[in-house]
C-alpha positions, -999 to 999 in steps of 0.1 A, spaced: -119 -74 119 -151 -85 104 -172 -87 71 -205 -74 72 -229 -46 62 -216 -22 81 -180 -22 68 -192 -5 39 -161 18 24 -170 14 -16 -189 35 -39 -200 31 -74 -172 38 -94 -197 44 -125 -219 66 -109 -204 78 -74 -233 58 -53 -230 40 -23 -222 4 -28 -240 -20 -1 -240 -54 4 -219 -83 16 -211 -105 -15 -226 -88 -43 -219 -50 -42 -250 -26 -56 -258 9 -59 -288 29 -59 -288 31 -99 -290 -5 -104 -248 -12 -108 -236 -44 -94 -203 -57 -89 -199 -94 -78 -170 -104 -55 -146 -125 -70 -138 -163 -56 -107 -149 -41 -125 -120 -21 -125 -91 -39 -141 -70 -65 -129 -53 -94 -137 -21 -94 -119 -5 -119 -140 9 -150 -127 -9 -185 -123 29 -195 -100 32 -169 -77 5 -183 -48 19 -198 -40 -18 -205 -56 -51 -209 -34 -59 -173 -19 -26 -154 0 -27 -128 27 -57 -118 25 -86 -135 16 -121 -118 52 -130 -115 63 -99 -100 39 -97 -77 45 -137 -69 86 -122 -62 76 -94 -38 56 -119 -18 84 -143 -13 110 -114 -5 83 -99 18 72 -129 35 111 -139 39 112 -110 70 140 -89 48 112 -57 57 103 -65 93 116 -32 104 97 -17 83 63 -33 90 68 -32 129 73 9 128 43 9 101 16 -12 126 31 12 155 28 47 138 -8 33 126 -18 25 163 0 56 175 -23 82 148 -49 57 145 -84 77 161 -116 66 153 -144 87 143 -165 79 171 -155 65 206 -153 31 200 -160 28 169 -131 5 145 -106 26 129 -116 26 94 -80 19 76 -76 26 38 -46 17 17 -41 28 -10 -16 11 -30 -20 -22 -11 0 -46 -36 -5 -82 -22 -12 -71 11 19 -78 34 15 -41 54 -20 -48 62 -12 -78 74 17 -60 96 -5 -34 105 -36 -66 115 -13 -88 136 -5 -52 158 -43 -43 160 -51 -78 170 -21 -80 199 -33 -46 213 -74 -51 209 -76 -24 190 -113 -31 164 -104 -26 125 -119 -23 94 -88 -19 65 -93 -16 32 -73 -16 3 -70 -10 -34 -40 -18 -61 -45 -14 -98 -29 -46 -102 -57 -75 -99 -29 -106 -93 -15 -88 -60 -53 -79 -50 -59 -119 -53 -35 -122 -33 -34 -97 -7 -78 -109 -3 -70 -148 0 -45 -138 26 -65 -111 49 -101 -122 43 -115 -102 69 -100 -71 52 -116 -55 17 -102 -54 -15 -104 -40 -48 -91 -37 -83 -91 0 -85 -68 28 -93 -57 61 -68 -67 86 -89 -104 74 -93 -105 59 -57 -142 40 -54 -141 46 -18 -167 66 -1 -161 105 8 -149 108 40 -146 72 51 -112 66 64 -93 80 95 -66 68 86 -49 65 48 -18 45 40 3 55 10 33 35 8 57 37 -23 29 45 -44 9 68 -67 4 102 -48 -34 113 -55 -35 141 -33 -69 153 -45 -83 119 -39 -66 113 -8 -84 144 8 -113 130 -5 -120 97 8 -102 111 45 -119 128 71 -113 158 86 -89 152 112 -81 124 101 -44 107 91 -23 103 57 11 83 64 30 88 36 63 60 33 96 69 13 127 54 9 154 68 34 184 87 21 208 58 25 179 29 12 197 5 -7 224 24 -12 248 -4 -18 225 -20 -44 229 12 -64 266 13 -61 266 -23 -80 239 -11 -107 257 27 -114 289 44 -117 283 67 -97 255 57 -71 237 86 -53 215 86 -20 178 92 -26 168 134 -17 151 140 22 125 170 14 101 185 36 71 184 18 38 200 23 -2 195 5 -27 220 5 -51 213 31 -28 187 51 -4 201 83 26 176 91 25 163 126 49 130 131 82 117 107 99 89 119 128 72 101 141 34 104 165 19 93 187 -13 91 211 -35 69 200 -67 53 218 -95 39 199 -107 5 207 -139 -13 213 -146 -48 179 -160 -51 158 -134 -34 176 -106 -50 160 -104 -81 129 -94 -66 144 -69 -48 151 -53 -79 119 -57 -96 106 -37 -62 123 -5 -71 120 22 -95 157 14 -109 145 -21 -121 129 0 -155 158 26 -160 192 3 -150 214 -1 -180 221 -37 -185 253 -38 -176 246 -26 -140 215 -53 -140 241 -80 -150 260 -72 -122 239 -73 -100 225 -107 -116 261 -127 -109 262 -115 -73 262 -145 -48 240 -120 -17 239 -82 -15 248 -63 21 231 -33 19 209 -8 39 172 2 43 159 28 53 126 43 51 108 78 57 70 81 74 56 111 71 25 115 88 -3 142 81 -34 152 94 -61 165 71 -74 204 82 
């Protein structure tokens, strides 16, 4: 991957324009956006802003990168980089697969999803997004030939049409602005937790644990062409699994006495397992 003018996947997210340029980003109507020291540019209107900070919070996202980085989901990156390189079709013959994903927290997929790219010489130009500016920092210092962006899924400030392949992975489903910025033909994987993911976890935090629902889904305008599931068991320390909790959904709705549980475990066993769905835009 490389950073230049031609790796162009932002618009104006005031006015809709193309954005150009390799440091400073500007459009037509005079906007500018400067890039941050960290590589990145924060495109997320103040309007926007539901909060002074959305998203994760600095130390949460700071958790997810240790437990990420620790190899606890290498599973789930190697299927992820293979089902990327396996749907992956450029626009034109070649031409680098333009990559977008939305959702990118601090960056540890697309840095699966590189590493594959660059073993099988495959040309790339991923970008990402995440409404939470800490894991953007983060996810930019560590991939600087990738692009990144404060910016939110339902108001993406990527260009119409740009990416043959989209990446949604535990995160906001936009499906409006997800069959915007693809092309036709082009690829949405979609990642959900397995029926039996942390399964175990739950059975600490609730009376009566339950395994997550598998449902066929379909989108207007999308056809489903590819599901593969992985899955594994993991053996998480004391110290890491705090931040496994703060990854999941049930880390805001837990009562406390399940969370205190958890908390005076000395390591967790417990399964992962996770759903891609892949679909190709009509």
């Amino acid at each position: 991957m490389s950073r230049n003018e031609a790796f162009a996947p932002w618009q104006c997210p005031l006015c809709g324009g193309a954005l150009q340029g390799e440091n400073d980003l500007k459009c037509e109507k005079g906007h500018c956006f400067d890039r941050a020291r960290e590589g990145y540019w924060h495109l997320l209107p103040v309007q926007s802003m539901r909060t002074k900070a959305p998203g994760d919070s600095k130390e949460m996202v700071a958790a997810r990168r240790a437990f990420l980085n620790a190899g606890y989901y290498g599973i789930f990156g190697q299927a992820l980089g293979e089902l990327c390189l396996a749907h992956g079709v450029p626009a034109a013959k070649d031409a680098p697969l333009h990559l977008l994903d939305a959702g990118c927290g601090e960056g540890w997929y697309d840095r699966c999803i590189a590493q594959q790219f660059a073993a099988a010489e495959k040309p790339l130009q991923l970008a990402g997004f995440d409404i939470a500016k800490p894991a953007v920092r983060l996810a930019a210092k560590a991939l600087p030939a990738a692009q990144y962006a404060v910016a939110s899924s339902f108001s993406q400030p990527v260009r119409t049409g740009w990416a043959d392949v989209l990446l949604n992975c535990f995160s906001p489903f936009a499906q409006e602005e997800f069959s915007r910025v693809l092309r036709p033909g082009g690829r949405m994987i979609y990642v959900v937790p397995g029926a039996e993911h942390l399964y175990q976890m739950k059975a600490v935090l609730y009376e009566k644990p339950y395994k997550n629902p598998v449902q066929q889904v379909e989108y207007p305008g999308f056809r489903a062409i590819d599901e593969r599931e992985v899955q594994g068991t993991i053996t998480v320390p004391a110290a890491q699994l705090e931040a496994l909790f703060a990854m999941t959904p049930y880390y805001w709705k837990t009562p406390r006495d399940g969370a205190a549980r958890l908390a005076a475990l000395p390591q967790l066993t417990t399964t992962i397992a996770f759903r891609f769905l892949v679909f190709e835009k009509l």
